[in-house]
N, C-alpha and C positions, 0 to 999 in steps of 0.2 A: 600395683596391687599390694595388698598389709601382708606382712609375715604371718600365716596363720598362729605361731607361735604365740600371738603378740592380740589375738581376738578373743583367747580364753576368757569366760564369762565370770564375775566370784561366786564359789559354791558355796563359800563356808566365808564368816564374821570373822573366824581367825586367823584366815587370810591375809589378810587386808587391814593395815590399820588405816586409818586416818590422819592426814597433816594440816596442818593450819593453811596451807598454799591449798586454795582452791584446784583440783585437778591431779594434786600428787599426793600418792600411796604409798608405804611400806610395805611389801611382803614380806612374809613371816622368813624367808631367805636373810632379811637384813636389806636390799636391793630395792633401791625405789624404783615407782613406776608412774608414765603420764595415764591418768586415765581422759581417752579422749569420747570423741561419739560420732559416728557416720549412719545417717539414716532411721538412728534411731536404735541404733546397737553402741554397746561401750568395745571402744577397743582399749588396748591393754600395752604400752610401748614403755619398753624398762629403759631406762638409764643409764643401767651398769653402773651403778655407784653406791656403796653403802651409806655416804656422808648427803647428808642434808642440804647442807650450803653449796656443793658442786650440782645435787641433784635439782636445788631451786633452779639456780643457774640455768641447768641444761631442758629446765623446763619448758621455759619460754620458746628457745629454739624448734623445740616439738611440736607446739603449740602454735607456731609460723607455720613452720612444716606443713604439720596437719591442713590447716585452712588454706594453704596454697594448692596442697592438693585435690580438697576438697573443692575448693573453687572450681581448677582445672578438668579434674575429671565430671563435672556435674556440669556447670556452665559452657566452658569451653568445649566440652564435645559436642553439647549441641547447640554452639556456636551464637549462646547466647548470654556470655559478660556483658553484664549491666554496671553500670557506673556504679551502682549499689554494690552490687558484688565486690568488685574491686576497691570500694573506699571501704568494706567490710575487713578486707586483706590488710589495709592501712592503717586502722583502726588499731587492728593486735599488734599489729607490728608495735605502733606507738604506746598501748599499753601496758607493752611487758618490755620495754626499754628504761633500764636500770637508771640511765640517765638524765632520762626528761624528770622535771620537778612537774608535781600538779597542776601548779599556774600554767608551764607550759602546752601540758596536754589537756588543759582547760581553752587554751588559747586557739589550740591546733582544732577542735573540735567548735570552737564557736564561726574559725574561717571555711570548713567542711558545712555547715549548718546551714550558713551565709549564702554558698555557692546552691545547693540544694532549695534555699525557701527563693534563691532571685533568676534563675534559670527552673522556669515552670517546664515539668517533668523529664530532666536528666537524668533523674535517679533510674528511671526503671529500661531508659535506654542503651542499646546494646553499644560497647567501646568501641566495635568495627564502622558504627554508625555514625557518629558525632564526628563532622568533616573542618578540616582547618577554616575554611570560611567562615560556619560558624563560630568558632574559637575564636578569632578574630573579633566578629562584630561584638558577639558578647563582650569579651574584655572590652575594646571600647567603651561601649555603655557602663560598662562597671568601674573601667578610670572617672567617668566622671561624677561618678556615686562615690567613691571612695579616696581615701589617701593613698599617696604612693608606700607605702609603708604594707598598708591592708592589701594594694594589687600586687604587688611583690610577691608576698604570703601569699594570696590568694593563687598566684604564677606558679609558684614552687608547688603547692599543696596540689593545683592540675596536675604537674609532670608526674608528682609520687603517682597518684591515682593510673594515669598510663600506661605508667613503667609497669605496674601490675600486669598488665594487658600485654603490654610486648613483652615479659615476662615468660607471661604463660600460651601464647601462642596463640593473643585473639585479635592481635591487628602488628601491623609492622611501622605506621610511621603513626611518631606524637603528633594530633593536632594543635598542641601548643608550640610546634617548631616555629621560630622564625619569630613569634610573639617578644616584645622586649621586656625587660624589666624596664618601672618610672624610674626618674629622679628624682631620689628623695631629695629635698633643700633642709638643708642643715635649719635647726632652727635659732631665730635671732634672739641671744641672750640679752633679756631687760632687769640687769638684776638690782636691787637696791642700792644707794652710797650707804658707805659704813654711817651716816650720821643718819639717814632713813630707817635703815637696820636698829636701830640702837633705840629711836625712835619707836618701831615695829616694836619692839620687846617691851618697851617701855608700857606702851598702851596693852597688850595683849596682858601681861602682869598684875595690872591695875586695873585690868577690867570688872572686878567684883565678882564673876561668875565662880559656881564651883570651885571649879578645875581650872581658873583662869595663871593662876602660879606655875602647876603644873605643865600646862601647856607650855608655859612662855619658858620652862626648864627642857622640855623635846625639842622647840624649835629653835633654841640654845645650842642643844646638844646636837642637832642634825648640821648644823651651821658650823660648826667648830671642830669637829671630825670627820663630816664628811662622808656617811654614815646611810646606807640607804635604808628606806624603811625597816623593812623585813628587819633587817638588822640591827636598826635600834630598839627595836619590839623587842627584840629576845635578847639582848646585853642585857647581863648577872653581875650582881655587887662583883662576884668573884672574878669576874673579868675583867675587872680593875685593877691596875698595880698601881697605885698612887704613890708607890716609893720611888718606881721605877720609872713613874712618870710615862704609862703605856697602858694601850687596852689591847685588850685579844679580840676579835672578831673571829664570832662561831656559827653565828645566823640561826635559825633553828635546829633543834636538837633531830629533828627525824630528817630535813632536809637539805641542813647546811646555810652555807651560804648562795647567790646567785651562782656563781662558780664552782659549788662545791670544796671551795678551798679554804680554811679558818688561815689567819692573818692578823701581824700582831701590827699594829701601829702607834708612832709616837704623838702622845700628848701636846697639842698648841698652848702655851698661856696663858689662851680663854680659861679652853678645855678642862685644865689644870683649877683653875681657880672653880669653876662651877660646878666638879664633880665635887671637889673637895666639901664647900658648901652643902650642897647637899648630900654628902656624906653626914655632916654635923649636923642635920637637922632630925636626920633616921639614922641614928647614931646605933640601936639594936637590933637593925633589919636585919636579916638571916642572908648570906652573902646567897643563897640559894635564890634572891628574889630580884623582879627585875628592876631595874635602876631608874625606869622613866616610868611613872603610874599611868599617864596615858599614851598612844601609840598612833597619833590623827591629832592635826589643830588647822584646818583648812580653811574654815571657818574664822575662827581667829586670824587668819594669814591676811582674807580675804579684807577682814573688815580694818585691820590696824593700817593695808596697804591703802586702803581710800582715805584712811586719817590722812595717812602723810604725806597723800599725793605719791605715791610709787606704783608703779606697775603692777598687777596681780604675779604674782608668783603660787607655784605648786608645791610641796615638800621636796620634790626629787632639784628643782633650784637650789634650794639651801645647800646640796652637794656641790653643785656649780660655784656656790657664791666661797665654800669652800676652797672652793679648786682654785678660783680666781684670786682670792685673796693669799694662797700659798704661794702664788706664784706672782703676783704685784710684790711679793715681800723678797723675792730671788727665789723663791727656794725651784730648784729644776722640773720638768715637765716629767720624764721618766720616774723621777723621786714619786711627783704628784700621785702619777699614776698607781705605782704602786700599794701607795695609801688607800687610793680607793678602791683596791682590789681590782685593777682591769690586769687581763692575762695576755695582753694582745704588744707587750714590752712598752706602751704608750703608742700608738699608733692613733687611738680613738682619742686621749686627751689631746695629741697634736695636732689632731685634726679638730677636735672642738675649742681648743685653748691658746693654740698657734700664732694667734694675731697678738695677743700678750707677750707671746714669747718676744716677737720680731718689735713690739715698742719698748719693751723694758732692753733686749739688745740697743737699738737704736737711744734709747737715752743711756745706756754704759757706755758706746763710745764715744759720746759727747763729754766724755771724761777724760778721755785716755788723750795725752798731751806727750808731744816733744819737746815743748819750749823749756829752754833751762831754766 
C-alpha cells in the first residue's frame, strides 16, 4: 500500500515548482518530490533531499519501484503478467540507467521489437503460460534467422523479461533455462597490404568529387590512430597536441566516449605528418572546431577497394588495420590495447590480434643465437 502521506494532491501553483526531469518537483519545503500516477490519480513520493543531483538520481529508483509495484499489484493478482507487462518493467529499467549510451538503448529496443513482430502474439500472453518447449522451438527457428551475435542478445533480453516475472511472483522457472547461447566465430580479418592502402588513399584523393580530399584525410585519420567513428566525429583542433605529439580522445561531449572514459594517445608518424598538414591548410580554424569536415567515406572505401583489387573493408577495419600495423611493427598487444581504449587490460585485442603476436614471436626467435 502508498504512505497516505505521499497521495496528497497539489492544491496550490506554489507548491510545487517544476524541474526540467520529467516527474520531479520541488516543494516549496526545498525537498524534492517523484510525482507518480496509479489509476489515474498522482501520487506524491518525496526524496528527502534538498539537492537536485541526488534527487535526479534517486529518481529513477522510484520510478522502477513504482512500475514494479504497479505491475505486481494489478497484473499479478490477478494472475495475469503478460510479456508486455513485463518487457514494460524492462523497458524503465533500461531507460533511466545512467549508463546505457542511446545507441544502446536504441539497440536494446530494436531486439525487444524483433522478438514481438517474429513470435506472433507473445505480447499479450501471460508469463505463467509460455512453456520451455516453446522456447526452445522458437529460438531454433530464430538461430536460423539470425546471427549469433543477434540470438545471444535476443537470449539475454528473454531471461531480463522473466526475471521480471519470477520477480514478482508470477511464475517460478525461466523457460529460457537450459537454452545456450551460439558461437559467435571470430570474424576473418581481410585487410589491405600497405601498398593496396596507399593505393586506396591514393584514388579516393583524386577522385574529383567534392569532398573527395576530405574523405581520403578521415580514412587517413581512422587508419593511423585507430580511432572509432563516434570518435573521430567529434575530435577538436584542441584535442591536438602537436607539440606533444598526442591526442586526447573525448568522444562526444553529452556521451563520451564507447566507454565513457576520455584517453590520451600517442601520435604514429603517419599521424603526425597528416594532422600537421592539415593543420597548415586551415591554419585560422577556431581550435573549437572539428578536425575531419566529414565523418562517413564508405562509399569511397567501397569503390577505391575494387580499384585495387582488395577486399571491401568497413570504417571500423581501418581500427584493425591500425591495430595490426602497431603490432607488425613490435609495439605490444596490451600497449595496442590501450590505445584503442579497450577496458578489458587486452583480452579482446589478444583474442583478435593473437595470431600476430605468436608470428612476430616466432620470427624474433629466429634471431636469438648462441653461436660465438
Amino acid at each position: 500500500m502508498y504512505d497516505t502521506a505521499d497521495m496528497k494532491r497539489v492544491k496550490s501553483a506554489k507548491i510545487w515548482e517544476k524541474t526540467r526531469r520529467q516527474n520531479l518537483w520541488r516543494h516549496r519545503s526545498g525537498i524534492y518530490y517523484a510525482r507518480l500516477f496509479n489509476a489515474g490519480k498522482q501520487i506524491w513520493r518525496s526524496l528527502k533531499t534538498p539537492l537536485f543531483s541526488v534527487a535526479e538520481a534517486r529518481l529513477d529508483a522510484r520510478v522502477i519501484e513504482h512500475r514494479k509495484r504497479k505491475v505486481k499489484n494489478t497484473s499479478v493478482a490477478q494472475g495475469k503478467l503478460t510479456f508486455s507487462d513485463a518487457l514494460s518493467v524492462v523497458n524503465g529499467k533500461l531507460k533511466s540507467d545512467p549508463e546505457l549510451k542511446p545507441a544502446t538503448r536504441k539497440y536494446h529496443a530494436e531486439i525487444f521489437a524483433a522478438i514481438v513482430r517474429n513470435w506472433s502474439g507473445i505480447a499479450t500472453r501471460p508469463l505463467n503460460k509460455i512453456t520451455g518447449t516453446e522456447m526452445r522451438e522458437w529460438f531454433e527457428l530464430w538461430k536460423a534467422k539470425t546471427s549469433a551475435t543477434r540470438y545471444n542478445a535476443t537470449l539475454t533480453a528473454m531471461r531480463r523479461i522473466f526475471k521480471v516475472g519470477i520477480d514478482a511472483g508470477a511464475l517460478f522457472i525461466d523457460p529460457t533455462q537450459g537454452i545456450g547461447r551460439s558461437r559467435v566465430r571470430q570474424k576473418k580479418l581481410e585487410l589491405p597490404s600497405r601498398e593496396q592502402f596507399s593505393a586506396m588513399i591514393e584514388h579516393i584523393r583524386t577522385a574529383g568529387g567534392r569532398f573527395s580530399r576530405d574523405a581520403a584525410d578521415f580514412v587517413c585519420g581512422l587508419a593511423f590512430t585507430g580511432l572509432r567513428t563516434g570518435e573521430a566525429k567529434h575530435l577538436l583542433w584542441r584535442d591536438l597536441d602537436l607539440e606533444a605529439n598526442r591526442l586526447h580522445v573525448r568522444g562526444d561531449a553529452e556521451t563520451g566516449t564507447k566507454n565513457w572514459e576520455t584517453r590520451l594517445v600517442p601520435l604514429i608518424p603517419a599521424a603526425i605528418a597528416l594532422f600537421q598538414r592539415m593543420r597548415s591548410e586551415r591554419p585560422r580554424e577556431d581550435k573549437a572546431m572539428p578536425v575531419f569536415l566529414v565523418n562517413e567515406a564508405q562509399k569511397a572505401l567501397d569503390r577505391a577497394a575494387k580499384i585495387v583489387g582488395s577486399a571491401r573493408i568497413i570504417h571500423h577495419d581501418l581500427r584493425h588495420l591500425f591495430a595490426t600495423t602497431c603490432i607488425e611493427a613490435g609495439v605490444d598487444i596490451p600497449t595496442v590495447s590501450r590505445w584503442l581504449g579497450h577496458k578489458d587490460g587486452g583480452a579482446l585485442a589478444m583474442k583478435t590480434y593473437g595470431h600476430l603476436r605468436d608470428e612476430h614471436s616466432a620470427a624474433a626467435a629466429k634471431k636469438v643465437s648462441f653461436a660465438a
